[in-house]
C-alpha positions in Angstrom: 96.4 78.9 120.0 94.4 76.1 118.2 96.1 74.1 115.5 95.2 73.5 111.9 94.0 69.9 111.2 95.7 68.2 108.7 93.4 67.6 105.4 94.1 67.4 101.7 92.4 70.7 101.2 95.8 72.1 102.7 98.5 71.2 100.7 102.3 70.7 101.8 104.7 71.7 99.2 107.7 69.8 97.6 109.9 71.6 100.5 107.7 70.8 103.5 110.1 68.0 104.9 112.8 70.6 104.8 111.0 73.3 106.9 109.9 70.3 109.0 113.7 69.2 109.9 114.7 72.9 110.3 112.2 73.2 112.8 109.3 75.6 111.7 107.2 76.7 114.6 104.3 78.4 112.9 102.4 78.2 109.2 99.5 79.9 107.3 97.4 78.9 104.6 97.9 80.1 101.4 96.5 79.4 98.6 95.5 76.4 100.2 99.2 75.4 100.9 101.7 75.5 103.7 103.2 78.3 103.9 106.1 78.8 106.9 105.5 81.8 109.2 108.1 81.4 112.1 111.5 79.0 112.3 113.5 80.4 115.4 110.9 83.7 116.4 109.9 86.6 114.2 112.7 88.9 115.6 115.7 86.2 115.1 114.5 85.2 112.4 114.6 89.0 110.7 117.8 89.8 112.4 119.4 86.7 110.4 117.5 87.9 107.0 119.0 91.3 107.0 122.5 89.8 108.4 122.9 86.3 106.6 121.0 84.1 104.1 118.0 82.5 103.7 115.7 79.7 101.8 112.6 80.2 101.8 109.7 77.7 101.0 107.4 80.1 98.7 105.7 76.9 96.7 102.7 78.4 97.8 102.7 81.5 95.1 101.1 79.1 92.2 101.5 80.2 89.0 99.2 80.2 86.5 100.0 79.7 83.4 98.7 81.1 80.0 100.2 79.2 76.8 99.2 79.7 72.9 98.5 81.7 70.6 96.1 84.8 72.7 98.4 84.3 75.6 99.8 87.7 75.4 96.1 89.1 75.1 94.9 87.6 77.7 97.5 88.9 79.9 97.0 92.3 79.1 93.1 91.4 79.8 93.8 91.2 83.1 96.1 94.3 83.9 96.2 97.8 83.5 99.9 97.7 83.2 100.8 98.2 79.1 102.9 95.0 78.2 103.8 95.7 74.8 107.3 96.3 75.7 107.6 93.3 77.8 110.4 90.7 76.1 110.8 87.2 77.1 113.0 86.9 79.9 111.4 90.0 81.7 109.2 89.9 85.0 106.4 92.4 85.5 104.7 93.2 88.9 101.3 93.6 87.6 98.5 94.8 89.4 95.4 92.5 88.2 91.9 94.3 88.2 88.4 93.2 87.8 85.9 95.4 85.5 85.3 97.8 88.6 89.0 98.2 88.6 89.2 96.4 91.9 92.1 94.8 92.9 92.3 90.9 92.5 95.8 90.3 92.9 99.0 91.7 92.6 101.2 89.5 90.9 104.5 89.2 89.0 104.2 87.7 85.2 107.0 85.6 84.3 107.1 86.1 80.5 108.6 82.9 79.2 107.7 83.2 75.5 105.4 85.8 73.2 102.9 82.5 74.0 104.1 81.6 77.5 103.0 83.4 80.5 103.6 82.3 84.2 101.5 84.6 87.1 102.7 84.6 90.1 100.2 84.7 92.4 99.4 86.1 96.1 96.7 84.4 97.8 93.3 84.4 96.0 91.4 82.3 93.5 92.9 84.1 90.6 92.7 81.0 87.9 89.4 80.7 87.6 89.0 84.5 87.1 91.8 83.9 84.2 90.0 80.7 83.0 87.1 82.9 82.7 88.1 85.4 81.0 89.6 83.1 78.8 86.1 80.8 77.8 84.1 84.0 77.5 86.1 86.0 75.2 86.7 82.8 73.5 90.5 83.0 73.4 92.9 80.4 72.0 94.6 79.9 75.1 95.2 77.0 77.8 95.2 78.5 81.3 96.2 75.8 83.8 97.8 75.7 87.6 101.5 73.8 86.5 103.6 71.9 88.7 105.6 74.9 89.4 107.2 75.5 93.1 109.3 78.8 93.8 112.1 78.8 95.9 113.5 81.6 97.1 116.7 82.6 98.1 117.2 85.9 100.4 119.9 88.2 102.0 122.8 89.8 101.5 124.4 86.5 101.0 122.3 85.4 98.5 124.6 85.9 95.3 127.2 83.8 97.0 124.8 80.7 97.8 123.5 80.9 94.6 126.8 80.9 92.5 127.7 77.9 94.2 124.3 76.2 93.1 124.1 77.5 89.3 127.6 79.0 88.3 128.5 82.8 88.5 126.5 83.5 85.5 123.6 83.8 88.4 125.4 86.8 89.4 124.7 88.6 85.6 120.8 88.4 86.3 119.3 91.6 86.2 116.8 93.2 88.7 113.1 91.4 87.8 114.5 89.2 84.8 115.4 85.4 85.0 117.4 82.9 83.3 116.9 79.5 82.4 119.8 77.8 84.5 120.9 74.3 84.8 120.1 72.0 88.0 121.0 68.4 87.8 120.3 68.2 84.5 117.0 70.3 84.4 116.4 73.9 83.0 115.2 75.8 85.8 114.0 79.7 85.6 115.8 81.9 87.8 114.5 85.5 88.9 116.3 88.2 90.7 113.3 89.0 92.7 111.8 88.6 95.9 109.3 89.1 99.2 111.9 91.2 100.8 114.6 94.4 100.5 117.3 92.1 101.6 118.0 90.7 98.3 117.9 87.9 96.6 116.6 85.3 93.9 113.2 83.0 93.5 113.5 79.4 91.2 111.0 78.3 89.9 110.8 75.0 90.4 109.3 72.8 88.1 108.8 69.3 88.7 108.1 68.6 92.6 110.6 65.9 92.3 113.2 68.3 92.2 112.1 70.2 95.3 114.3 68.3 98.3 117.4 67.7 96.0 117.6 71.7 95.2 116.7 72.2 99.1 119.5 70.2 100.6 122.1 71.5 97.4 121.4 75.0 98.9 121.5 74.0 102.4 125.0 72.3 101.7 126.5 74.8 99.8 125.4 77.6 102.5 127.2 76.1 105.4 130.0 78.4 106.1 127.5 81.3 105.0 125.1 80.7 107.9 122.3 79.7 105.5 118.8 78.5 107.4 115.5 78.1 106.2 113.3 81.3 106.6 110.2 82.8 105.6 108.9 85.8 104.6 109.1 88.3 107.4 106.6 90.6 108.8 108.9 93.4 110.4 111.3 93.2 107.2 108.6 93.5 105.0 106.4 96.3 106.9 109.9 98.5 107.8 109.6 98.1 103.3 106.2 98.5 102.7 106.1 95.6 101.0 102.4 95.1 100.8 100.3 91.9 101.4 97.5 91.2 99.7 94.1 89.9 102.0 95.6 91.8 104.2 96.5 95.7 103.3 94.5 95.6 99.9 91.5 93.7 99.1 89.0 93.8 95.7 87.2 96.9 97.4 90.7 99.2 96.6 91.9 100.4 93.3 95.7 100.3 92.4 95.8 104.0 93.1 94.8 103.6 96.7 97.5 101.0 97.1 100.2 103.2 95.9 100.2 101.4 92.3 99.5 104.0 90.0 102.6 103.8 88.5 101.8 100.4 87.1 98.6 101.6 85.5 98.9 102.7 82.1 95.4 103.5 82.0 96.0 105.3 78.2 97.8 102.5 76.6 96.6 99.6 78.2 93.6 99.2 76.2 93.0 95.6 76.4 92.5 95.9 80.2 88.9 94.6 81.5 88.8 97.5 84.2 90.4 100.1 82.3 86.9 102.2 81.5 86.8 102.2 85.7 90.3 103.0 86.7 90.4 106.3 84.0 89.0 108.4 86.0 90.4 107.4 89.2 94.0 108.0 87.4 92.2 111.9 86.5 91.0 112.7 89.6 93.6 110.5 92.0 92.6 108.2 94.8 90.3 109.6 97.9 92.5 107.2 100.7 95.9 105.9 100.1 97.9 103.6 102.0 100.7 105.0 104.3 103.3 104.2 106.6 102.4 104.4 110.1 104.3 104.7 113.0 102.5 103.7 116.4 103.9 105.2 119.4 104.3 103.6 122.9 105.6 99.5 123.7 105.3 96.8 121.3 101.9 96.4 119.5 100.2 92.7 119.3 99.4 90.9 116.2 97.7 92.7 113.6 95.1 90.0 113.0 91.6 92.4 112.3 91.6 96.2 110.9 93.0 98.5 113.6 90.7 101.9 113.2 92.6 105.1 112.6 90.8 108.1 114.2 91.0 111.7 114.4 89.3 113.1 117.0 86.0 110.9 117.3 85.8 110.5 113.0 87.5 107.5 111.5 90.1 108.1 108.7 91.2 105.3 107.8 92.9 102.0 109.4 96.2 99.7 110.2 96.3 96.3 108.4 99.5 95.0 109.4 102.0 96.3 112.4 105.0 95.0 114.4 107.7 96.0 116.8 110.7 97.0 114.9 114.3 96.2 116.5 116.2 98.2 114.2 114.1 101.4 114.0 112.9 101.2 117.9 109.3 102.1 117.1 106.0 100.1 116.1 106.0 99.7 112.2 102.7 99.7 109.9 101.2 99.9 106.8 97.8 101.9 107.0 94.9 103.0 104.5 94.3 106.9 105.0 91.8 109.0 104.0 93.5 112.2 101.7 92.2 114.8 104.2 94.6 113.3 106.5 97.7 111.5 104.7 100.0 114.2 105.0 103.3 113.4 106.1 103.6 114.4 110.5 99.6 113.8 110.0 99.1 112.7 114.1 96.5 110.3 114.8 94.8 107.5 116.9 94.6 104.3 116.6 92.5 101.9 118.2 94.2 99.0 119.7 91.9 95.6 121.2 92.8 96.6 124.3 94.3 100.2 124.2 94.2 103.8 122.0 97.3 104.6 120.8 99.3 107.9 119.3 100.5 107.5 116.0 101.7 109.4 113.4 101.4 109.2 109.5 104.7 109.2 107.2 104.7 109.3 103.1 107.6 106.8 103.0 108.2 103.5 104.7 111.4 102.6 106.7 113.8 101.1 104.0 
């Protein structure tokens, strides 16, 4: 496989000499940054997730930040998830639309203050839609990429790490809300949340200075618990439907389609840009939807294009991500379906690069 060349238009993060001297095998690019895809292989690496602890290097979700006075208008601009109940101290995943009600990103906002707003972002060019936004209604608002850096922190272990790090008070933090916890001196905002089921905690570091000293504290601490640097992980996060977006969404889906509908207060959310589009999709419901899909036969290969899902000789739809799971003995994957054939036990085909395959539609994911 080729490699990437090293350029400034890639950047490495504040924790890229840590993944380097733990040995990482593989990266992507995301939003334009570094961002760790393999340490020991895929399947050791999720066998350690689910059994163990581990930090990941996630500097490459940037935040965006929204600070002043219209910072909580702006915000609920760009989603049609109402935030009028949202307090400081809260995170919201938010589906982010554009004025077709197309999917641009699927975030969670970090509300700091009623004026102080981090998003944090998957991988797309989301700031300059928010800067937009922003100059064109001609809000009193800065919107800026801050030197922010999450760290996350993953597995059943995770509380345990952690408490030795920031103090058992990081043990009180609530499911999607953070606290501002000290770090050499440094307030730090910490989130029970995370890119995987296992568990866990993402920092938000600000200040790349900070970045190796908080790496090596956690890496010290975790000794007796087995703690290595991971990565998201692409069985662990299929097997939970955790979806990626680029990859099993893109600006041509609505939230409905992506299984988001419950994040779209269409009624309330007034301030939303794509609300007018997304109304009747929330009356009338989605035509395709994504689905779990299990694929029958021997391990599949990476899912690097849109696998076709047939019926007979029509296509109804397609796989966007799939892997071999150890735990469940089958080929996981996340799939968009048409609605004549989404039913649960629904048995199709899908088009390998080399093969067809059985497979066979399910409502729910693995976890």
């Amino acid at each position: 496989m080729a490699l990437i060349s090293p350029s400034r238009r890639v950047r490495r993060t504040p924790f890229s000499d840590g993944n380097e001297a733990a040995g990482v095998k593989a990266y992507t690019v995301y939003n334009r940054m570094l961002l760790p895809t393999v340490f020991r292989s895929v399947e050791e690496d999720y066998r350690h997730l689910k059994d163990a602890v581990q930090v990941w290097d996630v500097a490459c979700e940037r935040q965006v930040e929204l600070r002043g006075p219209d910072a909580g208008r702006l915000m609920q601009m760009l989603t049609p998830r109402d935030l009028r109940s949202m307090l400081p101290g809260q995170c919201y995943y938010v589906p982010i639309v554009d004025e077709t009600g197309g999917m641009l990103n699927d975030p969670v906002a970090v509300k700091l203050a009623e004026d102080r707003w981090w998003i944090s972002i998957a991988d797309s060019d989301l700031l300059y839609w928010v800067k937009g936004l922003a100059y064109g209604f001609r809000l009193d608002v800065l919107v800026d990429e801050p030197d922010v850096s999450p760290l996350a922190v993953q597995g059943p272990k995770a509380d345990d790490l952690m408490a030795r790090v920031f103090g058992d008070q990081v043990r009180d933090i609530r499911f999607f809300r953070f606290g501002m916890l000290d770090f050499q001196g440094r307030s730090l905002a910490v989130a029970r949340s995370g890119y995987s089921r296992q568990g866990g905690f993402e920092i938000y570091v600000e200040g790349s200075d900070l970045g190796m000293p908080l790496w090596h504290a956690l890496m010290e601490a975790g000794r007796d618990l087995d703690v290595h640097a991971g990565c998201p992980n692409l069985i662990e996060r299929i097997e939970g439907g955790l979806l990626s977006y680029g990859n099993d969404m893109t600006d041509e889906n609505k939230p409905h389609e992506c299984g988001l509908g419950k994040f779209c207060n269409t009624q309330t959310a007034i301030g939303c840009v794509g609300r007018d589009a997304l109304l009747r999709v929330a009356q009338e419901g989605p035509i395709r939807q994504i689905r779990a899909i299990e694929i029958h036969g021997d391990r599949v290969p990476l899912c690097d294009r849109p696998w076709p899902l047939m019926a007979g000789e029509v296509q109804v739809g397609q796989v966007t991500s799939a892997a071999w799971s150890p735990d469940f003995g089958t080929n996981v994957a996340i799939g968009m379906v048409r609605m004549t054939h989404w039913d649960e036990g629904t048995d199709l085909d899908v088009v390998l690069p080399t093969e067809v395959r059985a497979a066979q539609v399910w409502e729910t994911f693995w976890v």
